[in-house]
C-alpha positions in Angstrom: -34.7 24.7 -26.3 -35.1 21.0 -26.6 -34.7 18.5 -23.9 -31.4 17.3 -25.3 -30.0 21.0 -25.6 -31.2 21.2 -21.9 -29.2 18.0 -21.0 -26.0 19.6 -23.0 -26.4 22.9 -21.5 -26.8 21.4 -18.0 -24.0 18.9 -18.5 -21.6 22.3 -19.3 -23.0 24.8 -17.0 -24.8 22.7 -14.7 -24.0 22.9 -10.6 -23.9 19.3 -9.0 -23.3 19.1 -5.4 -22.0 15.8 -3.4 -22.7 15.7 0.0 -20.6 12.8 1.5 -16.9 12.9 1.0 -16.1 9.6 1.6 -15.7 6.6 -1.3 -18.8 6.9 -3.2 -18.8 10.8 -3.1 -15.3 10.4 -5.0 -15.9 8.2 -7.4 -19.0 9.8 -7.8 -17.0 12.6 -8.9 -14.7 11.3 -11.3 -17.6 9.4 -12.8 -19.7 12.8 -13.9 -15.9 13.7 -15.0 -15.5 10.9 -17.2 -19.3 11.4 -18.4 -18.4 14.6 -19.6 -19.6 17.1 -16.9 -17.5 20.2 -17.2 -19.9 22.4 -14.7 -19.5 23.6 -11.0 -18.8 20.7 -8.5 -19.1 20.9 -4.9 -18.0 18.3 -2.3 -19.5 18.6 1.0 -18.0 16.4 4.1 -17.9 16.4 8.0 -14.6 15.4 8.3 -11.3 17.6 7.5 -9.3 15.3 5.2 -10.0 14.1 1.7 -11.7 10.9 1.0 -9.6 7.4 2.7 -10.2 4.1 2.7 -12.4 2.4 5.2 -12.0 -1.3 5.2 -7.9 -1.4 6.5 -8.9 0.3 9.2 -10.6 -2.5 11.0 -7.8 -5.0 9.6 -4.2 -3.5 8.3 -4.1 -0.3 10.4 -4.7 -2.0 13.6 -1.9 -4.7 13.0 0.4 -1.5 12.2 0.9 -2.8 8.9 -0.4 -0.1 7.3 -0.6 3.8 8.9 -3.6 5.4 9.6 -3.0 8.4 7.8 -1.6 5.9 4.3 -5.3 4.8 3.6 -6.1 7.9 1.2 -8.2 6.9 -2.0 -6.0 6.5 -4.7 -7.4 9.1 -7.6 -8.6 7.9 -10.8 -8.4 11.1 -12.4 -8.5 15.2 -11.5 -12.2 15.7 -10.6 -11.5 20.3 -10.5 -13.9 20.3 -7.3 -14.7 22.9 -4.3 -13.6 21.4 -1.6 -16.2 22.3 2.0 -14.5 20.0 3.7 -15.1 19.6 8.2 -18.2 21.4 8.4 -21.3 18.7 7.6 -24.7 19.5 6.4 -27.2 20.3 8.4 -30.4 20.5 5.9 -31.8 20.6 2.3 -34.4 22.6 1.2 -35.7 21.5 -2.6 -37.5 24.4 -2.8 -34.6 26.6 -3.2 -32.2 23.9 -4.7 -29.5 24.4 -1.3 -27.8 22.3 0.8 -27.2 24.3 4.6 -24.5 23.7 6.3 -23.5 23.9 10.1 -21.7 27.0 10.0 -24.9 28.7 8.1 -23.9 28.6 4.6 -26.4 27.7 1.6 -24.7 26.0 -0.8 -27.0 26.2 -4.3 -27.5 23.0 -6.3 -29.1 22.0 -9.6 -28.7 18.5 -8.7 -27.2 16.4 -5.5 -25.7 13.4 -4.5 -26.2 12.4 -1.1 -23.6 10.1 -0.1 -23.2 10.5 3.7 -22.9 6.8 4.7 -23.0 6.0 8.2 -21.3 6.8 11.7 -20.3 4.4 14.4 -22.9 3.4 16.8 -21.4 5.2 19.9 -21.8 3.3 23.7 -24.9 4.3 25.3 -24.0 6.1 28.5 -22.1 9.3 27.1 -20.0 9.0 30.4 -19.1 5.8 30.1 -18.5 6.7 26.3 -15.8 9.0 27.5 -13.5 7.0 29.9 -10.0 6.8 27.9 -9.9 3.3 27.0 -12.9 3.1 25.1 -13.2 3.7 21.4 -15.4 2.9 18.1 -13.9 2.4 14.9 -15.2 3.8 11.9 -12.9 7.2 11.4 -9.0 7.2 11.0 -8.6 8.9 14.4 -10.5 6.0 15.4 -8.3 3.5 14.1 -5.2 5.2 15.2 -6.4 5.7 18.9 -7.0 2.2 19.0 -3.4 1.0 17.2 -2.0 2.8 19.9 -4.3 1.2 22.6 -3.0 -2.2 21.0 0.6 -1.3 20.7 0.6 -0.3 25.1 -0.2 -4.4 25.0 -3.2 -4.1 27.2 -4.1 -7.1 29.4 -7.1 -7.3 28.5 -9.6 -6.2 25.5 -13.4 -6.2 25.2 -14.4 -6.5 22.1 -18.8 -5.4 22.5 -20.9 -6.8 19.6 -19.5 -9.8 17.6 -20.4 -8.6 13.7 -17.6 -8.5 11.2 -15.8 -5.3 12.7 -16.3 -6.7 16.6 -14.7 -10.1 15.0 -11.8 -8.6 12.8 -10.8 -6.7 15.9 -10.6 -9.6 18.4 -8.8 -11.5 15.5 -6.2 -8.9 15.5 -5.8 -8.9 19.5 -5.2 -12.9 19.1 -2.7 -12.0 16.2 -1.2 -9.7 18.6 -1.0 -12.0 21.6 -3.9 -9.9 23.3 -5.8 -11.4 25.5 -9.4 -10.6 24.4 -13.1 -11.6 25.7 -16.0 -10.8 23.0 -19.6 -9.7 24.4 -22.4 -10.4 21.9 -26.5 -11.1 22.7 -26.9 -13.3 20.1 -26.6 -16.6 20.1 -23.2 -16.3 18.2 -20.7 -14.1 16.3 -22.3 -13.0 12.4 -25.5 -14.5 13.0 -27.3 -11.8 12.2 -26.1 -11.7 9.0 -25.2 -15.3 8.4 -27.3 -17.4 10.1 -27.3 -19.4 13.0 -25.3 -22.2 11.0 -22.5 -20.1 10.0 -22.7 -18.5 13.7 -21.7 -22.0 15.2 -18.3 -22.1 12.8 -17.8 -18.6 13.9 -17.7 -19.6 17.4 -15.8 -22.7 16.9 -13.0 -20.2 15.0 -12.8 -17.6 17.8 -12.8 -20.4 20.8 -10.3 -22.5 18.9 -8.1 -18.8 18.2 -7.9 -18.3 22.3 -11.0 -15.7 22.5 -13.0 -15.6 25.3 -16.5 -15.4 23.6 -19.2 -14.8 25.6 -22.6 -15.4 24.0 -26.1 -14.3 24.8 -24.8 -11.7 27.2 -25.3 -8.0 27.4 -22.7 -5.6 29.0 -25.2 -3.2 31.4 -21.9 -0.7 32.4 -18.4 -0.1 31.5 -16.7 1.5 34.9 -13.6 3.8 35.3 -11.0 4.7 38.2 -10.8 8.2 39.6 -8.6 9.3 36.9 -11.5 8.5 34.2 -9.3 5.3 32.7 -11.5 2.3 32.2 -11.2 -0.3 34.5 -14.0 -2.9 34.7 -17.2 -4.2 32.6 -20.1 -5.3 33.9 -22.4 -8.0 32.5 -26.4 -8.7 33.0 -25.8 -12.1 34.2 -23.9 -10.1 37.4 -20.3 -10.8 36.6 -17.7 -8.7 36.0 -14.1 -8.1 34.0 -11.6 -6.4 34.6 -10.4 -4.7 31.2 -8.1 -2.0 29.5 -9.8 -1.3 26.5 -13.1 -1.8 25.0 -14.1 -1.5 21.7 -17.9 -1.0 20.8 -18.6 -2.5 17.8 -22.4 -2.1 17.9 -22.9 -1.4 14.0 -23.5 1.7 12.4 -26.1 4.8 12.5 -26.8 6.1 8.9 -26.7 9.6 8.7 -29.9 11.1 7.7 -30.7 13.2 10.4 -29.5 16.1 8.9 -32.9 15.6 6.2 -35.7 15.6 8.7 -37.8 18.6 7.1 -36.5 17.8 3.5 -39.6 15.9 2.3 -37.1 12.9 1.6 -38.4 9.0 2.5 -35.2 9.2 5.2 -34.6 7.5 8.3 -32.9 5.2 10.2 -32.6 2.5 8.2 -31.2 5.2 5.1 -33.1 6.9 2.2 -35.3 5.2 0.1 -34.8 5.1 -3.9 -35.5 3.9 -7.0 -32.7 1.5 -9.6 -31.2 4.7 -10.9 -30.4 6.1 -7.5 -33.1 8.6 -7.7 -34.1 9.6 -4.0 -38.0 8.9 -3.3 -40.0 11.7 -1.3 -42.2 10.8 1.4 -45.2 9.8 -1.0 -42.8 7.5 -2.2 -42.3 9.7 -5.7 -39.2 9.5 -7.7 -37.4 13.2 -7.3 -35.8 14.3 -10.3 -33.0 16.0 -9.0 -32.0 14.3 -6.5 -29.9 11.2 -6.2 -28.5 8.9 -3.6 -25.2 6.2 -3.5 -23.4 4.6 -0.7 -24.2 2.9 2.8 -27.0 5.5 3.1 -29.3 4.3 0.3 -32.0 2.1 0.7 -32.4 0.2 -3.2 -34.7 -2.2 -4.7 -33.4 -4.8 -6.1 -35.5 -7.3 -8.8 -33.8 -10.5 -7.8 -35.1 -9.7 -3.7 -38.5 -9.0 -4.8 -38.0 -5.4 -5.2 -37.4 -5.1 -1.5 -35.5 -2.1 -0.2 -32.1 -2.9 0.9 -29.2 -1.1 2.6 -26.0 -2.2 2.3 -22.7 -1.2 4.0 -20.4 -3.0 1.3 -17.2 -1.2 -0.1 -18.4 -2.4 -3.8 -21.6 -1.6 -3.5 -20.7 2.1 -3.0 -18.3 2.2 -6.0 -21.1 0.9 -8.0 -24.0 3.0 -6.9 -21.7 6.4 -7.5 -21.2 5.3 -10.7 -24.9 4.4 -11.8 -26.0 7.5 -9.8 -23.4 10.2 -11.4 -24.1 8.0 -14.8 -27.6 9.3 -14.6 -27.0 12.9 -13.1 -26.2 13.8 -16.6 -28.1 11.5 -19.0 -31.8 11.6 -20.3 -34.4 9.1 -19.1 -34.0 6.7 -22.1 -30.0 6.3 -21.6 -30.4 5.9 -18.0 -29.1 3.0 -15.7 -30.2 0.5 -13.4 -28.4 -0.5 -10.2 -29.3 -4.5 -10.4 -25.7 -5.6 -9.1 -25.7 -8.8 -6.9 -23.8 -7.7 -3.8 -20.5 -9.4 -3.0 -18.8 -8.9 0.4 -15.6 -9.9 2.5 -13.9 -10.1 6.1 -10.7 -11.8 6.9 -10.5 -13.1 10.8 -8.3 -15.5 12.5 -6.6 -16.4 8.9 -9.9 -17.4 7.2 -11.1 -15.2 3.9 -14.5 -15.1 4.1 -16.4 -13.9 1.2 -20.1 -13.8 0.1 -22.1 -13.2 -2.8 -25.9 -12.3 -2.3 -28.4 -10.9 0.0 -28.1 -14.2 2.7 -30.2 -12.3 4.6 -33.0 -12.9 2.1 -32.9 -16.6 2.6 -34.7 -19.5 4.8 -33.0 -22.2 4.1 -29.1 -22.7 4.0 -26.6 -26.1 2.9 -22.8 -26.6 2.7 -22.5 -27.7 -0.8 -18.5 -27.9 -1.0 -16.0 -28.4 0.9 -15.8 -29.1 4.9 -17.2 -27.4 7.8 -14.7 -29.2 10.1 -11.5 -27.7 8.3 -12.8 -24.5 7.6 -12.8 -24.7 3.9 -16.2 -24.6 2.5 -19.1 -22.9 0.5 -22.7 -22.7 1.7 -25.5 -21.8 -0.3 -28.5 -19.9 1.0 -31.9 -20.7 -0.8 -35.6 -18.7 -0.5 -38.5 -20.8 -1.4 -36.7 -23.6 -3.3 -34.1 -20.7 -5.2 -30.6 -19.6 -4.8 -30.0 -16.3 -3.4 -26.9 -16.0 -1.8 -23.5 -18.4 -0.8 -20.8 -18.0 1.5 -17.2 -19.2 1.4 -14.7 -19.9 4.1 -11.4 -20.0 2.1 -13.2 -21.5 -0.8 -13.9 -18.2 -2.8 -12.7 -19.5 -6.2 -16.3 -21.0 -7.5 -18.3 -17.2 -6.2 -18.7 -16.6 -9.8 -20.8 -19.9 -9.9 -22.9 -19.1 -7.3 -23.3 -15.7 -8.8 -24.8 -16.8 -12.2 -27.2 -19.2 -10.2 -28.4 -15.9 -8.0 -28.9 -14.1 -11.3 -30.8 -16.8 -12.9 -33.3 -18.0 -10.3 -31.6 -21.9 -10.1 -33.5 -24.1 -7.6 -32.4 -24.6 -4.2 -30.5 -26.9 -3.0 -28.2 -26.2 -6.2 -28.2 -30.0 -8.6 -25.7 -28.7 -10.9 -22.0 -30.5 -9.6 -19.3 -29.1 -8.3 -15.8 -30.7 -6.8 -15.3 -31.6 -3.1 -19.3 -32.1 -2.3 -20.2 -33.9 1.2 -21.6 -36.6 0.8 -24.7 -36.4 3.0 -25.5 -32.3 3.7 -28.9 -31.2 3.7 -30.6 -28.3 3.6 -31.5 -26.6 7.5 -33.3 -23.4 8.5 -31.1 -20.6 8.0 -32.2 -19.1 11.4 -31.8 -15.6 11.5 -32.2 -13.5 15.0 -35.9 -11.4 15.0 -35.0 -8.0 14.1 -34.5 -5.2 16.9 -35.0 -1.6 16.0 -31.9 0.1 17.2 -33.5 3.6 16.6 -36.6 5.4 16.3 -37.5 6.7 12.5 -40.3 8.5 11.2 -43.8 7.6 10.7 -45.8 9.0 8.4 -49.8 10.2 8.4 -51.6 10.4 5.4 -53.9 13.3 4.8 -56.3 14.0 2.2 -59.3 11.8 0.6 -58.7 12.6 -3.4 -55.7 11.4 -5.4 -55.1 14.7 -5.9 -54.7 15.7 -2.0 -53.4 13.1 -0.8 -49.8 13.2 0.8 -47.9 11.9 3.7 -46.3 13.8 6.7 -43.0 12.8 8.9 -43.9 12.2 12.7 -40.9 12.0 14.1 -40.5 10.1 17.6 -38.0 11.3 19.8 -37.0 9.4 23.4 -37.6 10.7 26.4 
């Protein structure tokens, strides 16, 4: 048989499992449905429900606009898949093409999609995890717990970690009348992925919105009564607060545990692959069989200098499924590249913001419309003298712009006009925090001395 008679037989007969249930494992799904995959299709997920939306739970479900349980994925088409659904994987062996999960089971694959994204980062002391008052939000139970939390009108909320979920959820407690204090160690809310810039507007927003933000603090211990209901939160600087509720909003964990053993390049900061969402191996060799989309991959990207990126962005899924399932079932010449330039968005304290780019992947940053003071403005973000990312505070309408001068390399500070420029804004240090590794990964040791024999092997560190 040829190759093409291969690809036909596979794309009829063929056994594709997904393993991540969540947005990009659907669309995944009805992707290789739309590309003409008739074979067996298996989805694989840890939680009991079918695939929901993730973004209203940080924003409409905890204002009660919306119901937790009236975020399901709308369905682009019938996808005529097994359904393993509340049971997660717990390892893949490529030597026998199966995916184990925690019950036992083997599920056999000719090709899979791991799309397993990421988990909240739980608080640190398990008992102090525990004490009813205290919650994460990443699942719809999560969300739901904590709507109810809001609705009691607590008297107080913490709010731990000051990212874009930490400052979505103190924006609804202001919208809600709660009081609320935010805890972050940085020097400010979304400077880590901002800038320290951008970090000074956020605290100006949440200050002028009635939160109490306190900044380059650490909370060392969250304390409960008798009864196991959280009652106080301590601070490193020695002070305390009293509080009902706290909400860790610490970031996420991706979850690649479950491939330690699989010869994969996986670990905590997701699972390295190539364009076409081909998962690399821990020589860093393309695998042909297996494929990764989602918050869990780790893609290079040309216009970032081929560097590896993850990103936890709700289009940036959608996008990866489709290039990955797109490629599941095509030959090498019709294959696609993922070379989209991420966009992203958060709504807090009745500013849109939205941003195009990588503006982590930046040294330099400049307002170059509009006005800081009013919250109305677009910055752009430059790396040795070129754009490559901008960010709007209720000024999303010229992104597209911005966009076209990512995609063609267009010198920093942009010289093209625009409307509503300042008259005097220069260019200062984008000024990111020094990274912190929030988890140990694998290392790798190198054995061999001939091309031929030489391959790497995981050391994994574990804490004491």
């Amino acid at each position: 048989m040829t190759s093409a008679d291969n690809l036909r037989a596979f794309k009829r007969d063929g056994r594709i499992v997904i393993v991540g249930a969540s947005l990009a494992g659907l669309r995944a799904a009805e992707y290789l449905r739309d590309e003409g995959f008739t074979g067996s299709l298996t989805m694989i997920g840890d939680e009991t429900g079918e695939p929901y939306d993730r973004p209203p739970l940080s924003k409409q479900v905890l204002t009660g606009w919306v119901p937790a349980d009236g975020t399901m994925l709308p369905r682009r088409r019938e996808i005529d898949a097994e359904w393993l659904l509340g049971v997660p994987a717990a390892g893949l062996d490529l030597a026998t093409d199966n995916v184990r999960l925690a019950d036992g089971r083997e599920v056999p694959f000719d090709r899979v999609l791991i799309a397993t994204g990421v988990r909240a980062r739980p608080w640190f002391v398990e008992s102090e995890a525990e004490l009813d008052g205290v919650f994460v939000v990443r699942t719809r139970e999560h969300a739901e717990g904590l709507q109810r939390a809001l609705a009691a009108g607590p008297s107080r909320v913490l709010v731990i970690g000051a990212g874009f979920t930490g400052s979505e959820i103190a924006s609804i407690c202001r919208e809600r009348d709660i009081p609320v204090t935010v805890a972050e160690l940085a020097p400010a809310p979304l400077v880590g992925a901002l800038g320290a810039m951008i970090g000074e507007v956020a605290s100006d927003l949440q200050r002028a919105h009635g939160v109490d933000l306190r900044c380059g603090v650490k909370v060392t211990q969250l304390e409960g009564d008798s009864q196991g209901k959280l009652r106080r939160a301590h601070f490193d600087d020695g002070s305390t607060l009293d509080v009902d509720v706290a909400v860790v909003a610490l970031g996420g964990i991706r979850n690649t545990e479950w491939l330690q053993g699989s010869g994969l390049a996986a670990g905590v900061w997701g699972i390295a692959c190539d364009t076409g969402c081909r998962a690399l191996d821990l020589n860093g060799l393309v695998t042909d069989d297996v494929f990764v989309a989602g918050d869990v991959a780790r893609c290079p990207n040309p216009v970032y200098e081929y560097r590896l990126i993850s990103l936890e962005h709700w289009a940036n899924a959608v996008e990866q499924a489709e290039v990955a399932a797109h490629n599941m079932v095509n030959g090498q010449a019709e294959r696609w590249p993922h070379l989209s330039i991420p966009t992203f968005w958060s709504i807090q304290f009745g500013v849109n913001i939205k941003s195009v780019g990588v503006p982590t992947f930046a040294d330099e940053v400049v307002v170059t419309q509009g006005s800081v003071s009013e919250h109305r403005f677009v910055a752009a973000y430059g790396y040795q003298g070129r754009v490559t990312a901008a960010v709007s505070f209720n000024n999303a309408k010229w992104l597209d712009h911005y966009r076209r001068l990512i995609e063609t390399a267009a010198h920093f500070p942009p010289s093209c006009p625009t409307p509503d420029q300042p008259v005097d804004s220069k260019p200062v240090p984008v000024d990111f925090p020094g990274p912190v590794l929030l988890a140990q990964g694998a290392t790798v040791v190198v054995t061999g001395h001939n091309p031929s024999e030489r391959r790497v092997t995981a050391a994994y560190q574990h804490h004491r």
